[in-house]
C-alpha positions in Angstrom: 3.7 33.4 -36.1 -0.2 32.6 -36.5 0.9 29.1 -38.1 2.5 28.6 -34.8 -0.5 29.1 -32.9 -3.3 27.1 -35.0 -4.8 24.6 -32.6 -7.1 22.4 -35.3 -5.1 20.0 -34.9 -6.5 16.6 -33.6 -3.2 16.0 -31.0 -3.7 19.5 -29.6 -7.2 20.2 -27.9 -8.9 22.0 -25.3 -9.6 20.2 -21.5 -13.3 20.6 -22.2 -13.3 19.8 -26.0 -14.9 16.4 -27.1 -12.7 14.6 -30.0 -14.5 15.0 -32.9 -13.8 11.9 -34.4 -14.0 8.6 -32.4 -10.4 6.9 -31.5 -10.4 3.6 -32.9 -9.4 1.0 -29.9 -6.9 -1.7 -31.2 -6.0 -4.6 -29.7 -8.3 -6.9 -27.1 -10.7 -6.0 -24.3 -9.3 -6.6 -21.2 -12.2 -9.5 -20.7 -10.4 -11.1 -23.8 -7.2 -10.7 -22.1 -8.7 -12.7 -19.3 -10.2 -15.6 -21.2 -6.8 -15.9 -23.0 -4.9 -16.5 -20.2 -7.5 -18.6 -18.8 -7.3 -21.0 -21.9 -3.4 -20.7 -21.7 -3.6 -22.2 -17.9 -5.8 -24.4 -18.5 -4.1 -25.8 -21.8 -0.9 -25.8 -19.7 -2.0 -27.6 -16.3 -4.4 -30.4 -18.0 -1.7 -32.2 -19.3 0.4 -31.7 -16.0 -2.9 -33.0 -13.8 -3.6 -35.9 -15.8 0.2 -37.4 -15.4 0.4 -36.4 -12.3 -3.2 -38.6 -11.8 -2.1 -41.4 -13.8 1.4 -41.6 -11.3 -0.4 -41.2 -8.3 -2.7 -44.4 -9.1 -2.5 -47.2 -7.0 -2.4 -50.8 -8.9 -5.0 -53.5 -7.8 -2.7 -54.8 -5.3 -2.3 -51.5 -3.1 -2.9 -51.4 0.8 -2.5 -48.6 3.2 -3.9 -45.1 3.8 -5.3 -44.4 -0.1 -7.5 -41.4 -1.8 -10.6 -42.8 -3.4 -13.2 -40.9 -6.1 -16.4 -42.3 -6.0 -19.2 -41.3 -8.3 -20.7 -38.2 -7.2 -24.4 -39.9 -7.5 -23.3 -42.7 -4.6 -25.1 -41.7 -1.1 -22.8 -41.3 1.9 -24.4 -44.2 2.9 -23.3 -46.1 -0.2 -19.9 -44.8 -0.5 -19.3 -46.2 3.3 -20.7 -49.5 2.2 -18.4 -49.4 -0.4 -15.2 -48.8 2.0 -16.8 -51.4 4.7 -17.2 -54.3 1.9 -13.3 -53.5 0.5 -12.2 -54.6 4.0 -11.3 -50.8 5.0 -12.3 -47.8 7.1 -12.3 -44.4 6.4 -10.2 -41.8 7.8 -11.9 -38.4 6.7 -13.4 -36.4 3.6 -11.5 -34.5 1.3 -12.8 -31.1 2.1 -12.8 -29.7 -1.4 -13.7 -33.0 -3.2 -17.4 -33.9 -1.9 -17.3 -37.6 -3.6 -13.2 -38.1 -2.5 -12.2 -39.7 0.5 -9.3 -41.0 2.3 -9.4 -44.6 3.3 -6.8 -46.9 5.0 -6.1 -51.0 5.0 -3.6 -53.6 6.0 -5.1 -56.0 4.0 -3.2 -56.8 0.5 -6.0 -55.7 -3.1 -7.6 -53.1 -1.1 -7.5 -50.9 -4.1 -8.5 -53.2 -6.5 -11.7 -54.3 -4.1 -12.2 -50.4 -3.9 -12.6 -50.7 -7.9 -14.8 -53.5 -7.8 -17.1 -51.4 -5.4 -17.3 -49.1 -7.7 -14.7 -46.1 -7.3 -13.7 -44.0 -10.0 -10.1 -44.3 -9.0 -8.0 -44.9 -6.5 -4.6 -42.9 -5.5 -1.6 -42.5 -3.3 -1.8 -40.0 -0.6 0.1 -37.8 -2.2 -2.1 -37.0 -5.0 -3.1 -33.9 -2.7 0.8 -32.7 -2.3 1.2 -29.7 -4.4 5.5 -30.9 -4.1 4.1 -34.1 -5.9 2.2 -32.4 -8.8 5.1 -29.3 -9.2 7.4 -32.5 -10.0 5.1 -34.0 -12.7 5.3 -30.8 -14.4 9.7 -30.5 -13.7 9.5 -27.8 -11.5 10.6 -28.6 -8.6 13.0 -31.7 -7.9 10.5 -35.1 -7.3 10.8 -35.9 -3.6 13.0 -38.4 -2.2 10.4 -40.9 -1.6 8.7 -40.9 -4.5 11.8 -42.5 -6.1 11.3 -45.7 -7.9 12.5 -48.7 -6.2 15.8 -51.0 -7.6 
């Protein structure tokens, strides 16, 4: 019955007994858990962003209400001189995108003279849908009028 009763064994210890030796911890921290799934978004969504960019560009020809990315090192000033001398005005600022703006023209090559001004690139409105970008990756079914003409 004593053999019953030994307690010097490692699973079985008293509340205010220390382990006497160190547990071994296996797997990952949980900061290493973090930075894994961070890489795993990010190596999922970078390929998804940049065809959903390359869709959304407008060719040379494009007119209408556009998004454009300027160089973050142009001025405000600059940027508006920019819009003025592509024969367009500019509706607003992307809020989250300091150097992005929307613009709008009726004239025909308003995107291309955008380029010539110097913008980055220049995009369809609906470069800021998240519908738009969820149907670049096949999640969601591509909206009706983004269909491609006949």
């Amino acid at each position: 019955m004593a053999d019953l009763l030994n307690y010097d064994n490692r699973m079985i210890r008293g509340p205010h007994e220390s382990a006497s030796a160190p547990q071994s911890r296996k797997g990952l921290s949980c900061r290493a858990w973090i930075g894994v799934c961070a890489l795993l978004v990010l190596l999922t969504w970078i390929p998804v962003l940049a065809i959903h960019l390359r869709n959304m560009s407008v060719a040379d020809p494009g007119a209408g209400t556009l998004v454009v990315v300027f160089p973050p090192t142009r001025s405000t000033r600059d940027v508006f001189r920019g819009i003025a001398d592509a024969k367009g005005a500019p509706v607003r600022p992307v809020r989250w995108a300091p150097s992005a703006w929307i613009v709008q023209s009726a004239e025909t090559g308003f995107a291309g003279r955008l380029r010539e001004q110097g913008a980055w690139g220049v995009y369809s409105p609906l470069l800021l849908s998240v519908r738009q970008v969820l149907s670049c990756s096949g999640m969601v079914a591509r909206p009706a009028s983004a269909g491609t003409a006949s």
